[in-house]
mmCIF file of the N, C-alpha and C atoms, coordinates in Angstrom:
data_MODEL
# 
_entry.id   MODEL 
# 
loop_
_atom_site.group_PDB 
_atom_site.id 
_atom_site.type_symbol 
_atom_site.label_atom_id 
_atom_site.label_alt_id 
_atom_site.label_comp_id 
_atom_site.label_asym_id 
_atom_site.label_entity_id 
_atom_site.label_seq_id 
_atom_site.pdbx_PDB_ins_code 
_atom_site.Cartn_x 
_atom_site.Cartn_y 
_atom_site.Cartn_z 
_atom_site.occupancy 
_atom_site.B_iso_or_equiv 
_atom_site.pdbx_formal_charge 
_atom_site.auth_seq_id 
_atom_site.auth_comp_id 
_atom_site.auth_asym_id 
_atom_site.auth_atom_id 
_atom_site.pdbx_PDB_model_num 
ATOM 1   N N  . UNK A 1 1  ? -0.791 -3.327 -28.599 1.00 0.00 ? 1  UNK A N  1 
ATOM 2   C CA . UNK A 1 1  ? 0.482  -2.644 -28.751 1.00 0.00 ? 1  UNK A CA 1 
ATOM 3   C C  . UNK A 1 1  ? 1.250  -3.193 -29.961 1.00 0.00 ? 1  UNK A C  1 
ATOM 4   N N  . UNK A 1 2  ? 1.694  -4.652 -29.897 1.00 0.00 ? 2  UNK A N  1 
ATOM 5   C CA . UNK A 1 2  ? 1.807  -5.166 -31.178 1.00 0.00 ? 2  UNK A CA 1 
ATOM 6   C C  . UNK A 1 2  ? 1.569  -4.891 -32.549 1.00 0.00 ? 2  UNK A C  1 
ATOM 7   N N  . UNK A 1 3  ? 0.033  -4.735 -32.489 1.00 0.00 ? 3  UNK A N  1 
ATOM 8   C CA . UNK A 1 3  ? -0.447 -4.751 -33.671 1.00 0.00 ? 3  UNK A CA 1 
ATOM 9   C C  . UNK A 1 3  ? -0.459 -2.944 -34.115 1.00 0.00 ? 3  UNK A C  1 
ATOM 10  N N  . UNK A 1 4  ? -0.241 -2.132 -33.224 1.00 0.00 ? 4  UNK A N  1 
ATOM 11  C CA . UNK A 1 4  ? -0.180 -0.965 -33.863 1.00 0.00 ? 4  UNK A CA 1 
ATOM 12  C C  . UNK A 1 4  ? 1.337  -0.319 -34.797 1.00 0.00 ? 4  UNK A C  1 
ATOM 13  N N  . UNK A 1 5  ? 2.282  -1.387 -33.594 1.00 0.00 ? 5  UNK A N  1 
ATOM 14  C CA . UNK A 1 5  ? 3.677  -0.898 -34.226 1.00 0.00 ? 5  UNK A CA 1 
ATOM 15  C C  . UNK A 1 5  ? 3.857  -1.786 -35.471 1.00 0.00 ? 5  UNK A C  1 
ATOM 16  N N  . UNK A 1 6  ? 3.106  -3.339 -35.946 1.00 0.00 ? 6  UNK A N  1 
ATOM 17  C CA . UNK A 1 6  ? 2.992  -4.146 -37.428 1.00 0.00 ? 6  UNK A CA 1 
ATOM 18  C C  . UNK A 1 6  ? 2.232  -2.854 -37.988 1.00 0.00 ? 6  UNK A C  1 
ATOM 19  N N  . UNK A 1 7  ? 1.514  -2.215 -37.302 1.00 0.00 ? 7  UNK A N  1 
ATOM 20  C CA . UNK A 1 7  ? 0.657  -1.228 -38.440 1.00 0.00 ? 7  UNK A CA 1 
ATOM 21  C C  . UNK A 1 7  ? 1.619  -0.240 -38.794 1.00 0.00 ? 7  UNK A C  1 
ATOM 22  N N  . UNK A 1 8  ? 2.325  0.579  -38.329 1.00 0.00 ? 8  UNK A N  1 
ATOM 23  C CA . UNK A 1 8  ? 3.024  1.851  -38.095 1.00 0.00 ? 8  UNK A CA 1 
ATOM 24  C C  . UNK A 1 8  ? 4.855  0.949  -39.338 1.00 0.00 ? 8  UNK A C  1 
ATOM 25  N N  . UNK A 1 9  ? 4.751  0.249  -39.115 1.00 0.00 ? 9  UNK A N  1 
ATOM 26  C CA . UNK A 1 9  ? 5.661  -0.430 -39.394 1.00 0.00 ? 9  UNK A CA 1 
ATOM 27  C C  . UNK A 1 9  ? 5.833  -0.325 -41.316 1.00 0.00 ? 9  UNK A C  1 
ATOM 28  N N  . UNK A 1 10 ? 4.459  -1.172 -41.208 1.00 0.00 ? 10 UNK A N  1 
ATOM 29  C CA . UNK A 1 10 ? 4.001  -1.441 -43.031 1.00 0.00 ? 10 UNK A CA 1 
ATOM 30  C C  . UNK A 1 10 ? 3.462  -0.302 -43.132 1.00 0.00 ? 10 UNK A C  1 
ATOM 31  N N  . UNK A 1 11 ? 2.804  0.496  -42.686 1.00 0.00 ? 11 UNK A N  1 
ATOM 32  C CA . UNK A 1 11 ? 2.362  1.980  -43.134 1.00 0.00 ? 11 UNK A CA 1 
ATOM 33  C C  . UNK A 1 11 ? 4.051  2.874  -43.738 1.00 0.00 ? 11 UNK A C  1 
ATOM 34  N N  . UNK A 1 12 ? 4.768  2.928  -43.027 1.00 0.00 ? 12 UNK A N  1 
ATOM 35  C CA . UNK A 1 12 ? 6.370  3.354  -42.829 1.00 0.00 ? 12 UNK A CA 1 
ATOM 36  C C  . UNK A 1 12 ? 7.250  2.401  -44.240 1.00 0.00 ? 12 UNK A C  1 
ATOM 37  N N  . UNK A 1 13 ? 6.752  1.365  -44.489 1.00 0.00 ? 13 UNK A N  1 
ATOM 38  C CA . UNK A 1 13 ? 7.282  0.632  -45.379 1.00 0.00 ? 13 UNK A CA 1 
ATOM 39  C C  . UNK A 1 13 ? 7.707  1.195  -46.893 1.00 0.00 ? 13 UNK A C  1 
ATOM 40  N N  . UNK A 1 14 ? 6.172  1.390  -47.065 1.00 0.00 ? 14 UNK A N  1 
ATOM 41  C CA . UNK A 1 14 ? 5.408  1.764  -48.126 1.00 0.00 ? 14 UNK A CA 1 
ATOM 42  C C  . UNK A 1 14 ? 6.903  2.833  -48.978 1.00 0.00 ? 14 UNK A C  1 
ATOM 43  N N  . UNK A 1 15 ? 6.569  4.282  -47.497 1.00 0.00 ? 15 UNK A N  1 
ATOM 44  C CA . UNK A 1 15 ? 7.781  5.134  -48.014 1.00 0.00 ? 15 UNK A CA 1 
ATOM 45  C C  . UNK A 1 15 ? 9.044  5.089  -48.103 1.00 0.00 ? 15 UNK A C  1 
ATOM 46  N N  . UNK A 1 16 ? 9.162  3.794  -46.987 1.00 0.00 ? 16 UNK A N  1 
ATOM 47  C CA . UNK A 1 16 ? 10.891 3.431  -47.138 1.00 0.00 ? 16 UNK A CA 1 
ATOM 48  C C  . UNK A 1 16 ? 11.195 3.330  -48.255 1.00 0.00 ? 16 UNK A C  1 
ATOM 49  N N  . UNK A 1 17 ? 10.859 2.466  -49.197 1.00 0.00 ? 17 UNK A N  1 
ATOM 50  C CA . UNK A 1 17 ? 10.629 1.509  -50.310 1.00 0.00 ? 17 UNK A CA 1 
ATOM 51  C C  . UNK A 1 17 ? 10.313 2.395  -51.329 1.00 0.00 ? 17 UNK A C  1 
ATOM 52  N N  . UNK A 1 18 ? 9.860  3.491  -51.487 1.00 0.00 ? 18 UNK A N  1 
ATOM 53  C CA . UNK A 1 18 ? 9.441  4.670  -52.354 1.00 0.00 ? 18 UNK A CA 1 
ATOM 54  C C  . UNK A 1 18 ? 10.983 5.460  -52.202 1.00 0.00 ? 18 UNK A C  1 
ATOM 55  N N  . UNK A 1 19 ? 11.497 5.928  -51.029 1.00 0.00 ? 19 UNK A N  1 
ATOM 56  C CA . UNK A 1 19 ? 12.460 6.834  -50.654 1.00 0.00 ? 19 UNK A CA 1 
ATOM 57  C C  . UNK A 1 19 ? 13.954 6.135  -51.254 1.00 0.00 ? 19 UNK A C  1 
ATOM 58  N N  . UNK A 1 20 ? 13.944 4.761  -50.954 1.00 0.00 ? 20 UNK A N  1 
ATOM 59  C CA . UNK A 1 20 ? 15.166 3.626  -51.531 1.00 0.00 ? 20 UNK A CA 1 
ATOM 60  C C  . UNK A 1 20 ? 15.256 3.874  -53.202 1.00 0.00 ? 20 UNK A C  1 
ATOM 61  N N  . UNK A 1 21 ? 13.811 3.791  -53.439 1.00 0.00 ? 21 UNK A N  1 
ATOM 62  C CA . UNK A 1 21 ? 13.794 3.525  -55.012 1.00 0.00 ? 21 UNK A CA 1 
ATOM 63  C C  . UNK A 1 21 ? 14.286 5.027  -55.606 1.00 0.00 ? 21 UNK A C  1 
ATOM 64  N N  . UNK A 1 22 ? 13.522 6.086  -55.079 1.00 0.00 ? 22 UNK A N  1 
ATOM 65  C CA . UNK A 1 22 ? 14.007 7.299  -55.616 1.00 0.00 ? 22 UNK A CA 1 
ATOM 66  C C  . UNK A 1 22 ? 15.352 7.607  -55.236 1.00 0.00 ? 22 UNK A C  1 
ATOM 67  N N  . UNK A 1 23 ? 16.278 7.140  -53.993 1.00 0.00 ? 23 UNK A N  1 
ATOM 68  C CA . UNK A 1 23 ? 17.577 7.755  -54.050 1.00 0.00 ? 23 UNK A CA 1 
ATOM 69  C C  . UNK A 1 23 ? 18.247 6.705  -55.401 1.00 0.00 ? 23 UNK A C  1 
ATOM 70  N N  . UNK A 1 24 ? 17.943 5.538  -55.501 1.00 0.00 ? 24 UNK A N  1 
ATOM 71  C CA . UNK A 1 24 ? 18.828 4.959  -56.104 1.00 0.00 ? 24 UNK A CA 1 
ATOM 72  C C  . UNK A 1 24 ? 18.673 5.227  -57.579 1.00 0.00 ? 24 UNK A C  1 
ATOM 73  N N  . UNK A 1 25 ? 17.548 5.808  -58.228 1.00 0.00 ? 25 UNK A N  1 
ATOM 74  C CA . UNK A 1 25 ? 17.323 6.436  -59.728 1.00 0.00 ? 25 UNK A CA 1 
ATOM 75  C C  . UNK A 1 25 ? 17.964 7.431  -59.904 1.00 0.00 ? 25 UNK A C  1 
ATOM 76  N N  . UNK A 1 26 ? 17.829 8.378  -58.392 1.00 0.00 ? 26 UNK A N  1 
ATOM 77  C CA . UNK A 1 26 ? 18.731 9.576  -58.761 1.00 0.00 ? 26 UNK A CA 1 
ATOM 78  C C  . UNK A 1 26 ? 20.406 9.406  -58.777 1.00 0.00 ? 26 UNK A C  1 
ATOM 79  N N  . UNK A 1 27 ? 20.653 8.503  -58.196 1.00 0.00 ? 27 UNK A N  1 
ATOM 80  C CA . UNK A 1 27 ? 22.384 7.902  -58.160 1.00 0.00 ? 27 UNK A CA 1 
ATOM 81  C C  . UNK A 1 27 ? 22.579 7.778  -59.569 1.00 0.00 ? 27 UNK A C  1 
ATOM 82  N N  . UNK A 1 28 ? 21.237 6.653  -60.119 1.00 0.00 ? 28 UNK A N  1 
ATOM 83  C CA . UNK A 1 28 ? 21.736 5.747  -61.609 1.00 0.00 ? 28 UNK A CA 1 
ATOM 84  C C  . UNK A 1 28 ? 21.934 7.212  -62.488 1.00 0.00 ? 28 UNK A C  1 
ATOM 85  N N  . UNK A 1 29 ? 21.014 7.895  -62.180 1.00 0.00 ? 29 UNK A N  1 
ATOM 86  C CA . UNK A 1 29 ? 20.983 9.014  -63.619 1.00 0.00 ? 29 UNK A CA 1 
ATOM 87  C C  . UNK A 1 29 ? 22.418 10.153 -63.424 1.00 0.00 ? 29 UNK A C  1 
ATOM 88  N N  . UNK A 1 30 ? 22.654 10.309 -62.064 1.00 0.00 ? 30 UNK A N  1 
ATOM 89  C CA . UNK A 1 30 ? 23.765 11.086 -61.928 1.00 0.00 ? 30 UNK A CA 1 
ATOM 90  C C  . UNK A 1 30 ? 25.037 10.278 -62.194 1.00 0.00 ? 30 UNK A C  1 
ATOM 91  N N  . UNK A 1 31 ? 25.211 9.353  -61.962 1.00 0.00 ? 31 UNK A N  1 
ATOM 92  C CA . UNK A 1 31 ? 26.221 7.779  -62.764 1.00 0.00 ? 31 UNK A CA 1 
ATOM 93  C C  . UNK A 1 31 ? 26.500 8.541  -64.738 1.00 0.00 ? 31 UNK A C  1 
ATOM 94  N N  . UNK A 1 32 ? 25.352 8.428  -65.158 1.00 0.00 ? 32 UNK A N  1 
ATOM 95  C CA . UNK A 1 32 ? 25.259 8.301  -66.299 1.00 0.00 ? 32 UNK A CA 1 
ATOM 96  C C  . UNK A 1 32 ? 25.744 9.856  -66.477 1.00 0.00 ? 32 UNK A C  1 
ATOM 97  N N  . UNK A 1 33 ? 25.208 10.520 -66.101 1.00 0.00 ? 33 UNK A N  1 
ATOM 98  C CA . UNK A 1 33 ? 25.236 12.654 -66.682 1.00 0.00 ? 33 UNK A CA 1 
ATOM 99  C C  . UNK A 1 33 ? 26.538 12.357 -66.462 1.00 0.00 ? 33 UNK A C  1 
ATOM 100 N N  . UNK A 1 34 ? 27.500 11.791 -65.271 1.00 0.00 ? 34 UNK A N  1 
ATOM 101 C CA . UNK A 1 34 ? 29.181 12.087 -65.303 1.00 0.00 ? 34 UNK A CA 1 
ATOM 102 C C  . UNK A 1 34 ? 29.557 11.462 -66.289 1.00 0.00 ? 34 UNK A C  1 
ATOM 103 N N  . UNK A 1 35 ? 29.261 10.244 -66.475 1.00 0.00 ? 35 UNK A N  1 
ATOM 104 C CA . UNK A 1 35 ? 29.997 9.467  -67.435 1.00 0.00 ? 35 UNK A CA 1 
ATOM 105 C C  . UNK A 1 35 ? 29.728 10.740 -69.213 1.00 0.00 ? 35 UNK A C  1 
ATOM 106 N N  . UNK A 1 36 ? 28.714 10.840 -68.959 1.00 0.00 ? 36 UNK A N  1 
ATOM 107 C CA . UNK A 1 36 ? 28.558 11.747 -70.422 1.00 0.00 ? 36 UNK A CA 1 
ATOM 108 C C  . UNK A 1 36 ? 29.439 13.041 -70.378 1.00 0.00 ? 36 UNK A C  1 
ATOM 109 N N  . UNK A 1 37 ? 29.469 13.382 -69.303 1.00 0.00 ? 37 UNK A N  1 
ATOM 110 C CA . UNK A 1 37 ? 30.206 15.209 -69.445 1.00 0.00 ? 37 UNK A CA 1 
ATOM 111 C C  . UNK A 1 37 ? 31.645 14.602 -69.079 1.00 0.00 ? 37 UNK A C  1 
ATOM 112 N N  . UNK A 1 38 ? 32.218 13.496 -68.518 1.00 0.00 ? 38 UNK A N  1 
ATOM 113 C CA . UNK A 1 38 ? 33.342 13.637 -68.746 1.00 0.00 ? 38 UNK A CA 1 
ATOM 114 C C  . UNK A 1 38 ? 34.372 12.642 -70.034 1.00 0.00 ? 38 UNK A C  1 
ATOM 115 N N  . UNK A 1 39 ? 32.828 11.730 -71.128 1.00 0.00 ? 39 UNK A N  1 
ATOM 116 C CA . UNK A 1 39 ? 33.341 12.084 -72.433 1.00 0.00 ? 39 UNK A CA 1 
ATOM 117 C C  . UNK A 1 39 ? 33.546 12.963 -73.038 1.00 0.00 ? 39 UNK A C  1 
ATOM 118 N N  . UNK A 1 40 ? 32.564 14.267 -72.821 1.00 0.00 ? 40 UNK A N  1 
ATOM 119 C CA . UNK A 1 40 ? 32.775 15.499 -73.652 1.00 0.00 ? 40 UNK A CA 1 
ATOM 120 C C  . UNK A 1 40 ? 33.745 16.200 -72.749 1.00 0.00 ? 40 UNK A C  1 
ATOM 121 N N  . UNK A 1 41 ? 34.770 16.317 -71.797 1.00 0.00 ? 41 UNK A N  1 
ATOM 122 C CA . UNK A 1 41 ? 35.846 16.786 -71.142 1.00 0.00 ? 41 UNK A CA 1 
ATOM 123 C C  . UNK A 1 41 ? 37.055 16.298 -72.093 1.00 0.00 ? 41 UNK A C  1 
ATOM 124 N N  . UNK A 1 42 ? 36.879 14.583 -72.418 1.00 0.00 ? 42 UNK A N  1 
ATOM 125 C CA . UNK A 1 42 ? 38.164 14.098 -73.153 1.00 0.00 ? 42 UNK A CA 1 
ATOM 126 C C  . UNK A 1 42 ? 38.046 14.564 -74.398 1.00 0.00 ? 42 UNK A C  1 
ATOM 127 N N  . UNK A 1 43 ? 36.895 14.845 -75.062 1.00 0.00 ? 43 UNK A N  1 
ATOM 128 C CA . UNK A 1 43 ? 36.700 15.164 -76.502 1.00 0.00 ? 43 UNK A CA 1 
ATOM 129 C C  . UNK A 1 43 ? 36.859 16.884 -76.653 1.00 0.00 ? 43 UNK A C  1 
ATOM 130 N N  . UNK A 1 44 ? 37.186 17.590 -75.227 1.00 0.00 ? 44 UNK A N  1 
ATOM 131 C CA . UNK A 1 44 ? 37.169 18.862 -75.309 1.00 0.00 ? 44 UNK A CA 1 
ATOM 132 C C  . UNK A 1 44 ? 38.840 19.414 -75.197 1.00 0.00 ? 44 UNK A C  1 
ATOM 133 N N  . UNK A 1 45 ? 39.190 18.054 -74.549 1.00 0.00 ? 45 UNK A N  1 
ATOM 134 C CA . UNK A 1 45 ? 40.745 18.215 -74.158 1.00 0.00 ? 45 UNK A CA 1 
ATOM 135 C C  . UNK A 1 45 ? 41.454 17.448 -75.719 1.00 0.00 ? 45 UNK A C  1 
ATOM 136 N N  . UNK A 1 46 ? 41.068 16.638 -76.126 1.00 0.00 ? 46 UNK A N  1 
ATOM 137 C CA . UNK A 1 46 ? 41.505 16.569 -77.679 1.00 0.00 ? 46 UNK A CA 1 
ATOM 138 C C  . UNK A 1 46 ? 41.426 17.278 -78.484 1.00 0.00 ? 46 UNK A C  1 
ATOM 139 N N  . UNK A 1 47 ? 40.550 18.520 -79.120 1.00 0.00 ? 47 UNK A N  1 
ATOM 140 C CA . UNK A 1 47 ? 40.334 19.751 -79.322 1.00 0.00 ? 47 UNK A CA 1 
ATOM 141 C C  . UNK A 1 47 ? 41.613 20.530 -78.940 1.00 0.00 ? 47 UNK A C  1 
ATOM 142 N N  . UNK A 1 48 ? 41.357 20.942 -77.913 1.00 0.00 ? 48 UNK A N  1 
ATOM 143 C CA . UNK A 1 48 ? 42.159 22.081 -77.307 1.00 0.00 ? 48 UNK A CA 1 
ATOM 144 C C  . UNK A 1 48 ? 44.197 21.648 -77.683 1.00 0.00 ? 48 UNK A C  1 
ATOM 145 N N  . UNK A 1 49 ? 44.155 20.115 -76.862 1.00 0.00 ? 49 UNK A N  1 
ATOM 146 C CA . UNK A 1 49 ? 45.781 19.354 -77.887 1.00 0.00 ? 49 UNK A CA 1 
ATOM 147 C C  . UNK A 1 49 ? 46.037 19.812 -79.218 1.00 0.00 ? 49 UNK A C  1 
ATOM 148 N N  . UNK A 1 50 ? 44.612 19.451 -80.293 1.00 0.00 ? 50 UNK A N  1 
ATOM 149 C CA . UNK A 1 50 ? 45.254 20.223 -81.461 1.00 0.00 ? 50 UNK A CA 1 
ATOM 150 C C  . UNK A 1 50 ? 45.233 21.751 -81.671 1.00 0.00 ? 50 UNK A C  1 
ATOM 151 N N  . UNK A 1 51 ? 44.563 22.204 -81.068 1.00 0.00 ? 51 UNK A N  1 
ATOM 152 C CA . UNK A 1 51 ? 44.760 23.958 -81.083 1.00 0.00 ? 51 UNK A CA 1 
ATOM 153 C C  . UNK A 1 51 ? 46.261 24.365 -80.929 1.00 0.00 ? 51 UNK A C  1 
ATOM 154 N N  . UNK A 1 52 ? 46.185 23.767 -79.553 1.00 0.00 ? 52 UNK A N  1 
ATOM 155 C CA . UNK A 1 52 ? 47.811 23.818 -79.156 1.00 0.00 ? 52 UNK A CA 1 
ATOM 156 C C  . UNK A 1 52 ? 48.832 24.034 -80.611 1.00 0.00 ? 52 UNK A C  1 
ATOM 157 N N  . UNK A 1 53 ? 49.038 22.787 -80.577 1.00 0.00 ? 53 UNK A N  1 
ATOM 158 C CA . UNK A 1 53 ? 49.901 21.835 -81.755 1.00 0.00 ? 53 UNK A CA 1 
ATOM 159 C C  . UNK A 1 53 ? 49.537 23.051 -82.805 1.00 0.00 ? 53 UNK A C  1 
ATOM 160 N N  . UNK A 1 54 ? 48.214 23.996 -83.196 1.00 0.00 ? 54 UNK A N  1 
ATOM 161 C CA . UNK A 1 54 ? 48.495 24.445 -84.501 1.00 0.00 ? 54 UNK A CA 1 
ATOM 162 C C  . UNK A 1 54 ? 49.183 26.138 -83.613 1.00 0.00 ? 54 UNK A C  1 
ATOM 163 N N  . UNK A 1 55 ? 48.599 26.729 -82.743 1.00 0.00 ? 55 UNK A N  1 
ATOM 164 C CA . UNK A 1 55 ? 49.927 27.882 -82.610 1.00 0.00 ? 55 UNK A CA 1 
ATOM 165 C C  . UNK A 1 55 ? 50.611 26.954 -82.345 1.00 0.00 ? 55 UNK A C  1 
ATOM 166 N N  . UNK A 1 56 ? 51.270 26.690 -82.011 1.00 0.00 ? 56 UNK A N  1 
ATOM 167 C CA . UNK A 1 56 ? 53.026 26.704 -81.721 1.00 0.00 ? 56 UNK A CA 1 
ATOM 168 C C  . UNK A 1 56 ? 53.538 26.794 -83.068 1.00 0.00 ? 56 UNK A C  1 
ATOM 169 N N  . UNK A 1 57 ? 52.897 25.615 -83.831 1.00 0.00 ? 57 UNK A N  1 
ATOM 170 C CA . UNK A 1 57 ? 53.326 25.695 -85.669 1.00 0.00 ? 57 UNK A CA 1 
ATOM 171 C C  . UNK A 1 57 ? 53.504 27.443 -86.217 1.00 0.00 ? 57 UNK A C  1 
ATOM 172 N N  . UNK A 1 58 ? 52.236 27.833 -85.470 1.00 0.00 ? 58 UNK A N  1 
ATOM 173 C CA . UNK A 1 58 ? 52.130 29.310 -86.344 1.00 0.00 ? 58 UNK A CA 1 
ATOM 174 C C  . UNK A 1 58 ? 53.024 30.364 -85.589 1.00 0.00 ? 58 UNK A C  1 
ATOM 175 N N  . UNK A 1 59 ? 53.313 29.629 -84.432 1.00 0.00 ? 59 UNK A N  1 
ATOM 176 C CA . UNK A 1 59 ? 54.409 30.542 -83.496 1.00 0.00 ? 59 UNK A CA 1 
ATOM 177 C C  . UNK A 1 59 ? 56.397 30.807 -84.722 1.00 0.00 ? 59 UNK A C  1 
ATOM 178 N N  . UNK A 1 60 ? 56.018 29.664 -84.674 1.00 0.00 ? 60 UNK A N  1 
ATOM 179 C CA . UNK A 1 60 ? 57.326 28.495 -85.077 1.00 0.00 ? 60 UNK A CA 1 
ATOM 180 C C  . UNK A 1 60 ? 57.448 29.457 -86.668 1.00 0.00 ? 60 UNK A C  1 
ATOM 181 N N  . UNK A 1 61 ? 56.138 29.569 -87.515 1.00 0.00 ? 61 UNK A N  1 
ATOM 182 C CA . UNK A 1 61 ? 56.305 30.021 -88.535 1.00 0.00 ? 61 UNK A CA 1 
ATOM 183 C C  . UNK A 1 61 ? 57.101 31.690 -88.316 1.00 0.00 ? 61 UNK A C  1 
ATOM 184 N N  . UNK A 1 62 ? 56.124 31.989 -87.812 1.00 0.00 ? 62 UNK A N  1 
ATOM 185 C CA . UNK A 1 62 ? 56.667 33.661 -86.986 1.00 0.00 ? 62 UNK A CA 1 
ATOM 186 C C  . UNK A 1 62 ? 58.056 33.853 -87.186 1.00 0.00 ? 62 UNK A C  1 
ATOM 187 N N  . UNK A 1 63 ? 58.413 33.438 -86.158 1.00 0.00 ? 63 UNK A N  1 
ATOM 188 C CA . UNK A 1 63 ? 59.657 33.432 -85.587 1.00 0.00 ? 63 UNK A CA 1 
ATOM 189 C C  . UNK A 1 63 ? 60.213 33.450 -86.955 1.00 0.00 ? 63 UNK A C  1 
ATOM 190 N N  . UNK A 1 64 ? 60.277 32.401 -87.782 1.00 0.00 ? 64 UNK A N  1 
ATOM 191 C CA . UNK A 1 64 ? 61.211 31.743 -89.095 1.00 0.00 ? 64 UNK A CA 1 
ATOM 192 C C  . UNK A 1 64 ? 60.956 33.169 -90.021 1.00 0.00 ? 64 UNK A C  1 
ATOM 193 N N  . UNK A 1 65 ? 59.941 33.634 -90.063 1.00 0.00 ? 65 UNK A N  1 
ATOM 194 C CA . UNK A 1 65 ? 59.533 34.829 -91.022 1.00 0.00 ? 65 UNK A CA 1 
ATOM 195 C C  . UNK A 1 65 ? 60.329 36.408 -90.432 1.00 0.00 ? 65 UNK A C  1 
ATOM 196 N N  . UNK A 1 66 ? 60.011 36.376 -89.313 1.00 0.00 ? 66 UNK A N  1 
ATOM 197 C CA . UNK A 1 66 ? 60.699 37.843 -88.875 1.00 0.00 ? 66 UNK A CA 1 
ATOM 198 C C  . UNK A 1 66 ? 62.451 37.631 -88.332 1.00 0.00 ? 66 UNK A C  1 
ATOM 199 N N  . UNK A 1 67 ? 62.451 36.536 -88.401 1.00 0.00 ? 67 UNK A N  1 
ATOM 200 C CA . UNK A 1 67 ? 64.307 36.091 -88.003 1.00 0.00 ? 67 UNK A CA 1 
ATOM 201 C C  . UNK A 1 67 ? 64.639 36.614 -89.701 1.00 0.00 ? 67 UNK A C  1 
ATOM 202 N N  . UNK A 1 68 ? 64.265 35.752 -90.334 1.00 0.00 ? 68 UNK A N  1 
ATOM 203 C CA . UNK A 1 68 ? 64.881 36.164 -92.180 1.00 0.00 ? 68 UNK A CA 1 
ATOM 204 C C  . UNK A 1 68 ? 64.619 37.703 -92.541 1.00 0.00 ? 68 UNK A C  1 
ATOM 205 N N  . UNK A 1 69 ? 63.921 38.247 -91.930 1.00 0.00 ? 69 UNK A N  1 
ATOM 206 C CA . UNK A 1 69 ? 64.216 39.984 -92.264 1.00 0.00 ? 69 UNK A CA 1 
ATOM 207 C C  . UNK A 1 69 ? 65.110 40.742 -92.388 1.00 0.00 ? 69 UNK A C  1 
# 
């Protein structure tokens, strides 16, 4: 009886130890893909700040051009 559940045991090991290793690669690599897409979020939201910043300028111009008419 012993010796079947040491067998069943290390047979069972094998995949624990396979199943551990693969969740924790897939953690590391999904770690890394966020860290990358939410540099390109800050570098997309710095973008978009100066878009901003240039209408309002061209709003701003507007306004100054059709007020003097």
């Amino acid at each position: 009886m012993e010796k079947e559940l040491i067998t069943q045991v290390i047979s069972q090991g094998i995949f624990c130890s396979l199943f551990v290793w693969l969740l924790w690669d897939t953690r590391k690599e999904a770690r890394e893909r966020e860290k990358k897409l939410n540099n390109l979020i800050d570098k997309f939201a710095d973008k978009f700040n100066i878009v901003e910043d240039i209408k309002d300028k061209v709003d701003n111009i507007e306004n100054h051009i059709f007020k003097n008419k």
